[in-house]
C-alpha positions as CSV (number, residue, x, y, z in Angstrom):
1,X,-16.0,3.6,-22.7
2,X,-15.9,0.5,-20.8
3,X,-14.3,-0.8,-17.5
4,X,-13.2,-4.2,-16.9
5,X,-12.8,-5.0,-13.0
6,X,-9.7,-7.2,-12.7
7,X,-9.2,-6.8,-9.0
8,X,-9.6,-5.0,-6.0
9,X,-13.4,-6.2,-6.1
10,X,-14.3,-8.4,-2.8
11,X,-10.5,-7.2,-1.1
12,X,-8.4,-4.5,-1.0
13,X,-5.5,-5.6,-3.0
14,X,-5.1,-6.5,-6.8
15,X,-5.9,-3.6,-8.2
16,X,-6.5,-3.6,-11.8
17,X,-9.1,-1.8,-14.3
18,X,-9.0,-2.5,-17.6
19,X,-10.3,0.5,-19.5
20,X,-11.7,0.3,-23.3
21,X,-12.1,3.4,-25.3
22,X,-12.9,2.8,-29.5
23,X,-9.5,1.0,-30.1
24,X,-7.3,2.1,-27.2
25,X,-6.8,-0.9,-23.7
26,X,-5.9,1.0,-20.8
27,X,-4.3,-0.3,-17.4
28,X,-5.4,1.6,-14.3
29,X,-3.4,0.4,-12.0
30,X,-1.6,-3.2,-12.1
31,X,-1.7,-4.5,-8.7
32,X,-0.7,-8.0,-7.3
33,X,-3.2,-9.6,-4.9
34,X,-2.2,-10.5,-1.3
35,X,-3.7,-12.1,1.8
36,X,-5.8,-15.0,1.7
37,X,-4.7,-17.8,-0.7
38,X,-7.0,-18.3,-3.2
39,X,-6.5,-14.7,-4.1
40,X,-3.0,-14.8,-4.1
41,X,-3.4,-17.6,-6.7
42,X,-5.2,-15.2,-9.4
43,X,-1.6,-13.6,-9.5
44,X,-0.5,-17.0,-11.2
45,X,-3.5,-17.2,-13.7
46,X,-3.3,-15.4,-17.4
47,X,-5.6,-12.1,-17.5
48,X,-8.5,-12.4,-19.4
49,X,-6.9,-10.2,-22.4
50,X,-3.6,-10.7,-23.8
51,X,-1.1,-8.3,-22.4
52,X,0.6,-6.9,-26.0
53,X,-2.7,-5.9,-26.7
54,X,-3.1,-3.4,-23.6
55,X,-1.7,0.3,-25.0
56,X,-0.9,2.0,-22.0
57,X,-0.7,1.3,-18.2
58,X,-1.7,4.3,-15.6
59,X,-0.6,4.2,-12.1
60,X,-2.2,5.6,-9.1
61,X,0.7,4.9,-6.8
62,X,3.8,2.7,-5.8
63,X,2.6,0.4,-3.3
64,X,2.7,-3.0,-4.4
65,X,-1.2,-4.2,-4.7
66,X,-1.1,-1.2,-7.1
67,X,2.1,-1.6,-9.5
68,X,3.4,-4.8,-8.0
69,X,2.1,-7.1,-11.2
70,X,3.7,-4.9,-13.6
71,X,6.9,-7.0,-13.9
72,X,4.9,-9.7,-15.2
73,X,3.0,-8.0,-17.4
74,X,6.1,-7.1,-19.4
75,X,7.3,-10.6,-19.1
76,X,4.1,-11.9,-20.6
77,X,4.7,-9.6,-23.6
78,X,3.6,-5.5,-22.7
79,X,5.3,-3.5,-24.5
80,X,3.7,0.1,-24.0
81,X,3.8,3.0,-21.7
82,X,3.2,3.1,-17.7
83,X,2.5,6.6,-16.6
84,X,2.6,7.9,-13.6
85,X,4.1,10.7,-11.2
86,X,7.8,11.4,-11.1
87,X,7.7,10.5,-7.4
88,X,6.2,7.2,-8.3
89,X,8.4,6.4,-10.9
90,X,11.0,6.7,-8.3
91,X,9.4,4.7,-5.3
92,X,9.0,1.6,-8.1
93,X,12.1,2.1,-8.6
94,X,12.9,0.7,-5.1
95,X,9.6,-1.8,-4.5
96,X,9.7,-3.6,-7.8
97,X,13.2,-4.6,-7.9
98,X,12.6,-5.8,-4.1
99,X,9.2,-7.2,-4.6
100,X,11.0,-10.2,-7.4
101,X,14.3,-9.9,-4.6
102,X,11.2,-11.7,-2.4
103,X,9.6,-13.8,-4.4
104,X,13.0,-15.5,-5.4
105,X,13.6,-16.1,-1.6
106,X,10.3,-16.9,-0.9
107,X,11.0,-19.5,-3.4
108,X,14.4,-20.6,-2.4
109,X,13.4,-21.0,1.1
110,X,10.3,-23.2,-0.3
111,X,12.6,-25.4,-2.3
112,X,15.0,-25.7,0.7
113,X,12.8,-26.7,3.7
114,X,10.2,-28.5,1.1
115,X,7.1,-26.2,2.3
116,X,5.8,-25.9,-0.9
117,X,3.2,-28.3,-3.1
118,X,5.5,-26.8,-6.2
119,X,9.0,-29.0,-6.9
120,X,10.5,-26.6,-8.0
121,X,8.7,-23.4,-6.6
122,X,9.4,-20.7,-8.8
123,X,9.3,-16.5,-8.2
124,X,6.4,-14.8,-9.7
125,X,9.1,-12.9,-11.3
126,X,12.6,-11.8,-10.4
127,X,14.5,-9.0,-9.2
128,X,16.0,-8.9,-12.7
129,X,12.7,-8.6,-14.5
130,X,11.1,-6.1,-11.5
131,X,14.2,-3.4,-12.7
132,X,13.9,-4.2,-16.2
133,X,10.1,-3.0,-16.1
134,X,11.3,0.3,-15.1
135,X,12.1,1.1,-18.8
136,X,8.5,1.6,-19.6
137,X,7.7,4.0,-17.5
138,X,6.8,7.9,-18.5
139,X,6.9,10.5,-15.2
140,X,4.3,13.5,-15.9
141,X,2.9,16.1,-14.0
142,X,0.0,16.2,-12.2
143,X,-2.6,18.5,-13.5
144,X,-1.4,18.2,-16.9
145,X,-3.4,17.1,-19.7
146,X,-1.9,13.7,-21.6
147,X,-2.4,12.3,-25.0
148,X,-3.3,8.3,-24.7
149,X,-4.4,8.5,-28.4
150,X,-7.7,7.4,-29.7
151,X,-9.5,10.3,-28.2
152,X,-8.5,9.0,-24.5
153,X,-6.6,11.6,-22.4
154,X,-5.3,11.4,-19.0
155,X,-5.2,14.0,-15.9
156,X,-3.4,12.9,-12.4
157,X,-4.4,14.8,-9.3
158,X,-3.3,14.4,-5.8
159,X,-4.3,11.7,-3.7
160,X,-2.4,12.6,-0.5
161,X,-2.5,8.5,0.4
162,X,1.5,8.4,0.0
163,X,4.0,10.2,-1.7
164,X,3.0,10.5,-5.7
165,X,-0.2,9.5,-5.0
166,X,-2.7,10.3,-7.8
167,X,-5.8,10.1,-8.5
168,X,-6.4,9.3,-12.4
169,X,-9.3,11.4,-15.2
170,X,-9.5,9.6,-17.9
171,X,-11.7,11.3,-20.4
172,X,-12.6,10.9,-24.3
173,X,-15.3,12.8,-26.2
174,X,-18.1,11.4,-24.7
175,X,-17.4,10.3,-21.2
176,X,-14.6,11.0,-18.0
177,X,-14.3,8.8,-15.4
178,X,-12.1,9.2,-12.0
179,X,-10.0,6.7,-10.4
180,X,-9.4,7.2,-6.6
181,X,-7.0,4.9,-6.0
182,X,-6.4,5.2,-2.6
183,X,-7.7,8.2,-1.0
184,X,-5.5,10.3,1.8
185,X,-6.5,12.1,5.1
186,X,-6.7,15.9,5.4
187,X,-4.8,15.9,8.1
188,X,-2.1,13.1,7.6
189,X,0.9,14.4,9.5
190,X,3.2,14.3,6.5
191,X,1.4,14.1,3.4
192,X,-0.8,17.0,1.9
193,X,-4.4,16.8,1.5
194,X,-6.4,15.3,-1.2
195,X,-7.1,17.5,-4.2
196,X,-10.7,18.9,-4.4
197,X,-11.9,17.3,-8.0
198,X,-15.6,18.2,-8.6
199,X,-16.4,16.6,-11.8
200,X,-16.5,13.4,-13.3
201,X,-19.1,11.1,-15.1
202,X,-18.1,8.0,-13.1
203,X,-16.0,7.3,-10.1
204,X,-14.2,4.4,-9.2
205,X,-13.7,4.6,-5.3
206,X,-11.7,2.7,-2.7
207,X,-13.3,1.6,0.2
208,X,-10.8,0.3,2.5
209,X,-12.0,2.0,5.7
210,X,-15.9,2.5,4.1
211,X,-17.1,0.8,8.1
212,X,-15.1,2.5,10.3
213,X,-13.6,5.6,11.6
214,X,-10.1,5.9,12.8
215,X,-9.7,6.7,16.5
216,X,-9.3,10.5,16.9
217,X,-7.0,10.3,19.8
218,X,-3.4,12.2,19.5
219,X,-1.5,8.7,18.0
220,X,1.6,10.4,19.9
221,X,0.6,9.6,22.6
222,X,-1.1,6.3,22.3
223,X,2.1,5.5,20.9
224,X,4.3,6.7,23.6
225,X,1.7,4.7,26.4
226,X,2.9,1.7,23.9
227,X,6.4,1.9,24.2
228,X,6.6,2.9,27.4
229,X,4.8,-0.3,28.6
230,X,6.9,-1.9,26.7
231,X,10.3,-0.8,27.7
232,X,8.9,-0.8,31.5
233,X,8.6,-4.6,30.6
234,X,12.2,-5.0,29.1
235,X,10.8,-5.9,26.0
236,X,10.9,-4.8,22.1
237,X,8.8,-3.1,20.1
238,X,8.8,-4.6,16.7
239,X,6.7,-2.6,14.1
240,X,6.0,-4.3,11.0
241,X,5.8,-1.3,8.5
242,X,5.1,-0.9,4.4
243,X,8.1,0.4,3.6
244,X,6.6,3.3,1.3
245,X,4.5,5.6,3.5
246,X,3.8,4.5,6.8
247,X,7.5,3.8,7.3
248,X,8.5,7.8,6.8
249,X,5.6,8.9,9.2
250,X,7.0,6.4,12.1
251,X,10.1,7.8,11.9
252,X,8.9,10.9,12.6
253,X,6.6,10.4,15.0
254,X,9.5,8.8,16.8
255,X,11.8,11.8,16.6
256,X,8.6,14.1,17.7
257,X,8.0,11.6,21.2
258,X,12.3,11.7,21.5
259,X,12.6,15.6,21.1
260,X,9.6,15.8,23.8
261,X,11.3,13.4,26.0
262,X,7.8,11.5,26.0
263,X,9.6,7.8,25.3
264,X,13.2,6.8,26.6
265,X,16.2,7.4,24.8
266,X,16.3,3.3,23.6
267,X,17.9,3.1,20.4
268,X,15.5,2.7,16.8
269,X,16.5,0.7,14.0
270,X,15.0,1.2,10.6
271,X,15.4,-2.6,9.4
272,X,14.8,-2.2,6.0
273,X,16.8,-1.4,2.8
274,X,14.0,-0.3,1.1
275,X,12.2,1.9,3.6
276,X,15.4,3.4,4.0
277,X,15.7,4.4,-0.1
278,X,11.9,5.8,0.5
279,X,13.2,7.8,3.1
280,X,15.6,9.5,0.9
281,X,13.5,9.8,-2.1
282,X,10.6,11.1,0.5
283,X,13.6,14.0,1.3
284,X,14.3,14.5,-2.1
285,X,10.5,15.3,-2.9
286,X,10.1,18.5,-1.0
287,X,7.0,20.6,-1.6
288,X,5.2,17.3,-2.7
289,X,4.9,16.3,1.1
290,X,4.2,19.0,4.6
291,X,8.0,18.1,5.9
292,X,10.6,21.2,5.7
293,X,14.2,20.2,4.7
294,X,14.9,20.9,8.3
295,X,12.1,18.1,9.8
296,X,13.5,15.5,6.7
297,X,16.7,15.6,8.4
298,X,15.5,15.6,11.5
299,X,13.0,11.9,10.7
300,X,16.1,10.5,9.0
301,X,18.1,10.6,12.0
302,X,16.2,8.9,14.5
303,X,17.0,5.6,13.5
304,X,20.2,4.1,12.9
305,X,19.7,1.7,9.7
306,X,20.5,-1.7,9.5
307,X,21.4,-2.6,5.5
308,X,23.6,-6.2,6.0
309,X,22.0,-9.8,6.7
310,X,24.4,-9.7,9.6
311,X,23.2,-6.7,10.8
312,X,19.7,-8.4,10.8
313,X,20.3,-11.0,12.7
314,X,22.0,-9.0,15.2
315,X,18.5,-7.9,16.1
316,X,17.5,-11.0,17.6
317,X,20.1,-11.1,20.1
318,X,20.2,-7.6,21.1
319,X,19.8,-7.2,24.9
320,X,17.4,-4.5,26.3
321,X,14.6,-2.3,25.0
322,X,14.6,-1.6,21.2
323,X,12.4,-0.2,18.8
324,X,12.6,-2.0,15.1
325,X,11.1,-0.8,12.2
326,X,11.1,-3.4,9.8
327,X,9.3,-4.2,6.3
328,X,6.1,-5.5,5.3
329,X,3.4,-4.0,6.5
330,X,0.9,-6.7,7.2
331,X,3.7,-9.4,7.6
332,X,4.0,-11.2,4.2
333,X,7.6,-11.2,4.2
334,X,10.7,-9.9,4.4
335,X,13.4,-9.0,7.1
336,X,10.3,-8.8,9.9
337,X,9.4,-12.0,10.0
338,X,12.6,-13.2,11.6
339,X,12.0,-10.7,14.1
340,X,8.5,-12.2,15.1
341,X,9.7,-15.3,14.9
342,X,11.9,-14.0,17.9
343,X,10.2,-11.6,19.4
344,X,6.2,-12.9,18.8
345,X,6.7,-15.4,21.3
346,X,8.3,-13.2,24.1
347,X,5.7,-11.8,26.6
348,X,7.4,-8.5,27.1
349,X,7.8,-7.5,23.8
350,X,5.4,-5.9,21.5
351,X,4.1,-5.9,17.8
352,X,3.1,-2.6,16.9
353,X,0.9,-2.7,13.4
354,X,0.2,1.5,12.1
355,X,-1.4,-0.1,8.8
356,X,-4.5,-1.9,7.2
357,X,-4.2,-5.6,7.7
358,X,-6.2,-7.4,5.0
359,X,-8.0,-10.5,5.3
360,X,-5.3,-13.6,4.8
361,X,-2.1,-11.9,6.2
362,X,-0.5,-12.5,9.0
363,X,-1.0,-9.0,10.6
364,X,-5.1,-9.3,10.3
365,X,-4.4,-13.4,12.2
366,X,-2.2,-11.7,14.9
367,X,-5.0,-8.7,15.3
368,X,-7.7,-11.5,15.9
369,X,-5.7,-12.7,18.8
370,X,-4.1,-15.9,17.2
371,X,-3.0,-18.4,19.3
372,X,0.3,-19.2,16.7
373,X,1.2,-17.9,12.7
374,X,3.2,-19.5,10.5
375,X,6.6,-18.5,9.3
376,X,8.7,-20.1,7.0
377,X,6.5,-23.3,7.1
378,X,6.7,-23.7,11.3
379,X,4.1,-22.6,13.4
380,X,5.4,-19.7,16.2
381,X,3.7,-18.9,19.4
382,X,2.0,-15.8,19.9
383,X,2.6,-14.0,23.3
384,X,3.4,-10.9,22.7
385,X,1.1,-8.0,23.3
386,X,-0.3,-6.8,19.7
387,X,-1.3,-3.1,19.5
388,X,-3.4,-1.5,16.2
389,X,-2.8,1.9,15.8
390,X,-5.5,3.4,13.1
391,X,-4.8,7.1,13.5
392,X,-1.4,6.5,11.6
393,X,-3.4,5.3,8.7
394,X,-3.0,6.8,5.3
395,X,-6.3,5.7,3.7
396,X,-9.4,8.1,4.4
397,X,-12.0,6.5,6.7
398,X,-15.8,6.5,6.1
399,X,-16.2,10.3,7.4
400,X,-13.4,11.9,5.7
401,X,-14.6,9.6,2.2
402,X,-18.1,11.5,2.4
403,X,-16.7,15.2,3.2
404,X,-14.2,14.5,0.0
405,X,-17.5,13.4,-2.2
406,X,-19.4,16.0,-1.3
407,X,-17.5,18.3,-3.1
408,X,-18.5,17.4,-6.5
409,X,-21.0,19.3,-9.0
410,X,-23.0,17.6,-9.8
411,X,-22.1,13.9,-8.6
412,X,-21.0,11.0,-10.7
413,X,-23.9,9.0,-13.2
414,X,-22.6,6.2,-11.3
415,X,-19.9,5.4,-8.5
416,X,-18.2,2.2,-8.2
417,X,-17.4,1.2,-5.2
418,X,-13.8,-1.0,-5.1
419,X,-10.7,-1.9,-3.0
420,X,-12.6,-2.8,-0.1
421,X,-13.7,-6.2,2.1
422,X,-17.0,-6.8,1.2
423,X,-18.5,-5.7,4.5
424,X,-16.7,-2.2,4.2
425,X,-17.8,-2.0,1.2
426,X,-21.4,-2.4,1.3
427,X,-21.3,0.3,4.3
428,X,-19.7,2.5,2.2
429,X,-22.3,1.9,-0.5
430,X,-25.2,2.1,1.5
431,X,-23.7,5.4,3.3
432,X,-23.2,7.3,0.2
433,X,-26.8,6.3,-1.4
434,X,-28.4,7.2,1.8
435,X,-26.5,10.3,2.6
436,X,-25.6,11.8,-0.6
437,X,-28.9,9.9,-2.6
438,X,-26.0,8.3,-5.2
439,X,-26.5,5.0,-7.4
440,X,-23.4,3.2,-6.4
441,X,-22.8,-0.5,-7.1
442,X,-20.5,-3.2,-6.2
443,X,-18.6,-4.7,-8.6
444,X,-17.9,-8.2,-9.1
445,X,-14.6,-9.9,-10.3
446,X,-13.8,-9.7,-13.8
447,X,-17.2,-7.9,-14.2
448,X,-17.4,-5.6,-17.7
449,X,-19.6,-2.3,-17.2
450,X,-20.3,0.1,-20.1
451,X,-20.2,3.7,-19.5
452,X,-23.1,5.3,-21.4
C-alpha cells in the first residue's frame, strides 16, 4: 500500500490522499484548498494522476476542504464511486451545489468590477456540475465492512467533528491504515463522541489544534458577556458561521441563553440558505447527533430565516440590536461579506468567529487585529470589536487528540501527522513522540510514502 499526500500538508485545507493498493487508486477525501493564494491556486492545477484512473473516492465528511474538489474531478473525467455516510451524502447535497452557486458569482462579480488578472474569470466549476456529482455517490453504514475490490476494503467509524463525520480503515491483506479526518470533542454540545478505534498499522491524523487547548470556560456565558456588550452598545452581532456544523450548535446555544433569559429578547436571523437545509437535515438525523426531537425543534426556532436577496439586504438597514448568523465560516464568501462590509466598520457592532480561521482568510486577518480587509476588490475599515470563541470548536484540541490516541493496542508503525499549520503541527508531532514514544512524521506536499 502506498499514500500519496495531495493536500492538507503545511495547512489545514485541501485534503486529499491518494491511496495505491496492487491495482486499485483510492481518494480519501477530495478537498478544495482555501486561505492564502498560492494555495488556493493548486485548486486550478491538474493532479499529479489522471482522474479516470482513480477507482473510488472515500469521504470523511461534507465540509468543503474535504469534498469541495469533487465537482471537478468528475468534470476532469472520474467516473467511479464516492462513499461515504448517508448523512454526508445529504449535507453535499446542499454544499456542493452552493460551493459552484459561489464560484460563478465570485466570478461574475470579478468580470463586472474588473478585480480580476483573468478576462474572463471563470468558476472553478458550476452549480450545475456541483449537483451533477451527486450521482456518484454510495451512502453506507458505519461499521460495516465494504468491498473496494483488489483486496482493499473500507470501514467508517465516527468522527463526532460534524454530522456524518467518519473516520476511514482502509485495509488489504497486508496492511490497514486509519484516516482521521477531522477529529470531534467528547463533549461537543451536539455531536456524539469520537468512536474508540484501537488498531491500525498507520494513522493519518489531523492536526488543526495540535498547539493549543481550547478555553474551558462555559462558551454560554462568554457568549452571553458578548452580546450583551454588544446590544448595551446598540450594535450587531454578525457571526460568520460554516454553514454545516458550527451553524446548528449556534442556534442552539442561542435558544439555551433565550430560554435562561441570559441575553435580550433581540431578534436572530439565520442568513443563510444553506445552513438552514443543514438544519433540517441535522433534524432529520436523530440518534446520529445528542439533540432529542424536542431540542431540534426547539434550535430551529430561534431564528427567523432569511432565504431572498431582498431579504439580505434588508439586514444592513435594520435599526437596533440584531444577531445574524450568516455563511462562511472564516469569511471567504457568501451572503456575510455584505454584512461586514456594513457592520465591520461600525464601532458598536461585533464579529463573532466560533470556528478555526486558517492562514489567508479573512477571519484569521480580522483575528490579528487588521487595520482594513478586502471585499469585493475595496478595502473596508475594521472597527468593530472582533471576539474568538474556541470552546464552540468542533475539532479536538492537543489534550483531547492525546487521550483519543492513547486508546490504541498497540499504536500505529507510523503516524502521519496532516491538516495542520506547520507550527501546530510540529507540536503535535513532538507531543505524541515524547509523550506516547511514537514515530510520527510530517509530510510534505505531493510526498509518496510506502507502507511496509
Amino acid at each position: 500500500m502506498e499514500i500519496t499526500f495531495l493536500g492538507a500538508t503545511g495547512t489545514v485545507t485541501g485534503s486529499k490522499y491518494l491511496v495505491t493498493s496492487g491495482s486499485k487508486k483510492v481518494l480519501v477525501d477530495c478537498g478544495l484548498f482555501q486561505g492564502y493564494k498560492q494555495l488556493r491556486l493548486r485548486n486550478w492545477e491538474p493532479l499529479p494522476i489522471d482522474p479516470r484512473e482513480i477507482d473510488a473516492v472515500i469521504l470523511t465528511h461534507a465540509h468543503i476542504d474535504h469534498s469541495g474538489y469533487l465537482p471537478r474531478l468528475i468534470r476532469d473525467g472520474f467516473r467511479g464511486r464516492v462513499y461515504c455516510t448517508a448523512a454526508t451524502r445529504d449535507l453535499c447535497a446542499v454544499l456542493l451545489p452552493d460551493a459552484g452557486h459561489l464560484q460563478e458569482e465570485e466570478a461574475k462579480n470579478a468580470n463586472r468590477h474588473g478585480y480580476s488578472k483573468h478576462r474572463p474569470a471563470l468558476p472553478l466549476f458550476t452549480r450545475e456540475e456541483g449537483e451533477r456529482a451527486l450521482q456518484n455517490f454510495i451512502p453506507i453504514e458505519l461499521e460495516h465492512d465494504v468491498d473496494l475490490g483488489g483486496g482493499l476494503s473500507l470501514q467508517l467509524s465516527r468522527a463526532g467533528h460534524l454530522l456524518g463525520a467518519a473516520f476511514a480503515f482502509l485495509t488489504d491483506s497486508h496492511t490497514s491504515v486509519l484516516f482521521s479526518g477531522d477529529l470531534g470533542r467528547p463533549n461537543d454540545l451536539t455531536m456524539l463522541p469520537p468512536s474508540i478505534i484501537r488498531h491500525a498499522d498507520y494513522l493519518v491524523l489531523e492536526s488543526t489544534y495540535g498547539n493549543r487547548r481550547h478555553d474551558s470556560s462555559d462558551p454560554k456565558v462568554t457568549l452571553a458577556e458578548v452580546i450583551n456588550r454588544t446590544v448595551n452598545r446598540g450594535g450587531a452581532v454578525i457571526i460568520p458561521s460554516f454553514a454545516v456544523g458550527r451553524a446548528q450548535a449556534m442556534l442552539y446555544y442561542l435558544h439555551l441563553l433565550k430560554a435562561e433569559n441570559a441575553i435580550p429578547d433581540i431578534p436572530v436571523f439565520l442568513n443563510s440558505p444553506m445552513a438552514t437545509d443543514a438544519t433540517h437535515i441535522f433534524c432529520r438525523h436523530l440518534g446520529e447527533h445528542r439533540l432529542t426531537p424536542a431540542q431540534c425543534k426547539q434550535m430551529c426556532g430561534v431564528a427567523k430565516y432569511v432565504n431572498s436577496v431582498e431579504e439580505s439586504k434588508d439586514l444592513n438597514v435594520h435599526r437596533g440590536p440584531m444577531i445574524v448568523v450568516a455563511a462562511s465560516g472564516m469569511a471567504t464568501g457568501g451572503r456575510v461579506l455584505h454584512h461586514l462590509k456594513t457592520y465591520a466598520p461600525d464601532p458598536r457592532s461585533t464579529i463573532l468567529f466560533a470556528g478555526y480561521q486558517a492562514g489567508g482568510t479573512r477571519g484569521a486577518a480580522m483575528l490579528a487585529g487588521a487595520e482594513s480587509i478586502k471585499i469585493h476588490g475595496e478595502y473596508v475599515p475594521m472597527r468593530a470589536e472582533v471576539v474568538a470563541l474556541s470552546q464552540l470548536s468542533g475539532h479536538a484540541d492537543y489534550t483531547e487528540t492525546l487521550h483519543w490516541l492513547q486508546h490504541f493496542e498497540p499504536p500505529p508503525r507510523e503516524t502521519f501527522i496532516t491538516h495542520g499549520e506547520p507550527a501546530a503541527a510540529d507540536a503535535l508531532r513532538l507531543r505524541i513522540q515524547e509523550q506516547l514514544g511514537w514515530r510520527c512524521q510530517i509530510p510534505e506536499y505531493q510526498q509518496k510514502v510506502m507502507l511496509a
